[in-house]
N, C-alpha and C positions, 0 to 999 in steps of 0.2 A: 674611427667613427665614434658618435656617443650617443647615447639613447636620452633621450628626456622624457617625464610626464608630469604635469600636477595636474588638480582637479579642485574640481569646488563641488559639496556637498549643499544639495539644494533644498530645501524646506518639503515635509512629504508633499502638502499639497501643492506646489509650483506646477506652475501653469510652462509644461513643459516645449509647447510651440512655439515660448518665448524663444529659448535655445536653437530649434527647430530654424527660425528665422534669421535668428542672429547667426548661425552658420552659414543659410541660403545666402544673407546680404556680404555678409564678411569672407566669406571663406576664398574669395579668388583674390584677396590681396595678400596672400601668401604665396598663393601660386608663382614661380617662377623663383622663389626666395635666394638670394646669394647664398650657399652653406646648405640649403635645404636636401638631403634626400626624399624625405616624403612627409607630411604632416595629415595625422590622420582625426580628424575631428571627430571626437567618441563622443556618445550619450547613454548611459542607462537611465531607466526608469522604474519608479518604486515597484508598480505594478506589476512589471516583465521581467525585473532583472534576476541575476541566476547568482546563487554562490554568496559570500560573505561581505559583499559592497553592493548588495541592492536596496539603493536608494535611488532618488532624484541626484543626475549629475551629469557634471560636463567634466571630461579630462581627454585633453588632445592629446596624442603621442607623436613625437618627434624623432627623426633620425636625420643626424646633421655628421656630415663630411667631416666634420670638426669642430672641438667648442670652439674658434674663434665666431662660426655663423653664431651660433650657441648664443655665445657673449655677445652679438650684435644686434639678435632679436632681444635677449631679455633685456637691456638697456637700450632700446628703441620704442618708439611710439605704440607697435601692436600689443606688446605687454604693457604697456602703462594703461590701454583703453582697457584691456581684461582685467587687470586687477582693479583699475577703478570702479570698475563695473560689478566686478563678486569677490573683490576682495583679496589679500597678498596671500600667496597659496606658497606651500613648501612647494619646491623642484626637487624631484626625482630626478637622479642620472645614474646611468650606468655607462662602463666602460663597453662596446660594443666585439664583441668574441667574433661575431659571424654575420651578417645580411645574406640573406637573397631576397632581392625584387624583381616581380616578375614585369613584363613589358603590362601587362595588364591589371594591374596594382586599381586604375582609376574606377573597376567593376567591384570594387569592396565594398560589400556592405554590411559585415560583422567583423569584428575584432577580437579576440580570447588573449587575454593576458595572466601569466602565471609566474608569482615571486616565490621561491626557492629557495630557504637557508642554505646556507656550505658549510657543511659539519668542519670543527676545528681541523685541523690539518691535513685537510682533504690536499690530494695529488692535482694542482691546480690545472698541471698541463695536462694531463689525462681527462679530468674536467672538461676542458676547454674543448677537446678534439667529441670528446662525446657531443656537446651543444654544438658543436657546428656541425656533423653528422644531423642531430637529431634537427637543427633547422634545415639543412637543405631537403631533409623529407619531407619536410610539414610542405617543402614546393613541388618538389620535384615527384613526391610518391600520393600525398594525400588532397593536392591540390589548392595548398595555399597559397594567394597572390602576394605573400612579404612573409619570409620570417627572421626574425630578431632575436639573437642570442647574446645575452651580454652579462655583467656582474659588476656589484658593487663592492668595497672593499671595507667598506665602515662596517654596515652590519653581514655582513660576508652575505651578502644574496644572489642570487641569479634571476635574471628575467627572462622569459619567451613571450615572445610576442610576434602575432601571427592577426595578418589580415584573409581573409574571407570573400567569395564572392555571396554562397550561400551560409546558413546557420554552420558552425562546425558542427563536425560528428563530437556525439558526447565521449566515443570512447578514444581521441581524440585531445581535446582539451582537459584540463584542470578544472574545480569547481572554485576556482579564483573570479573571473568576472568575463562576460560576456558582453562587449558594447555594442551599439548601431552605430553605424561611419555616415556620416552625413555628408562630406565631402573629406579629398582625399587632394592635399596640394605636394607638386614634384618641381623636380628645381627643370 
């Protein structure tokens, strides 16, 4: 599996029901995606947001069976309307460690994502068995509807990423970013 995210950083003032809308109208032709595990349409806003990315923004996160869906979306039509729309954004991936989705994934309406240096020659496997531990709690113990463990190897990072039905508990998540899921598409 592999994680995906970008984003686009939106002007303080944006008039953010634009997003709000373009989600409403768009967000069901994703639904059913060939490769798709779930695609979760985030928003923060200047106003509300938590931690060191509160701004105006849009940044979907993705989990895909494989880069091949991967590589099919980003050179297909729905990434060509999003970036013509706000613009060529970097892609975020990470190699995926661990998933749990719950059956009830489609009741999410916060997201907490948290990126993690890997100190230089950290014990990756040892690593690796803690993140998958620590995601099947965030399901199984804490009650989160998806969590996402995974690592990059360029800047040696780790991501957790965890959908929500309610606000997560603070003590809980990271003071990395707190989104609003506006829809949530499954293959």
């Amino acid at each position: 599996m592999i994680a995906m995210q970008y984003s686009f950083v939106l002007p303080a003032d944006y008039d953010m029901s634009i997003i709000d809308r373009r989600i409403a109208e768009k967000g069901r032709f994703t639904d059913g995606l060939t490769g798709l595990v779930f695609k979760a349409y985030l928003s923060t806003r200047k106003a509300v947001a938590q931690g060191p990315e509160s701004e105006n923004r849009y940044a979907p996160f993705y989990l895909w069976e494989s880069s091949a869906g991967m590589n099919d979306f980003l050179s297909g039509p729905g990434f060509v309307a999003v970036s013509q729309s706000f613009g060529w954004p970097s892609v975020k991936t990470w190699s995926v460690w661990h998933a749990e989705v719950s059956e009830f994934i489609a009741n999410a309406r916060f997201a907490s994502r948290e990126v993690i240096p890997i100190r230089p020659h950290a014990r990756l496997d040892e690593l690796r068995g803690r993140e998958t531990r620590y995601a099947r709690e965030f399901v199984e113990q804490h009650g989160a509807l998806a969590a996402v463990a995974g690592f990059e190897p360029t800047t040696w990072s780790i991501v957790r990423f965890q959908l929500w039905k309610e606000t997560p508990p603070a003590a809980l998540v990271a003071d990395d970013c707190i989104y609003a899921v506006g829809h949530i598409s499954r293959r």
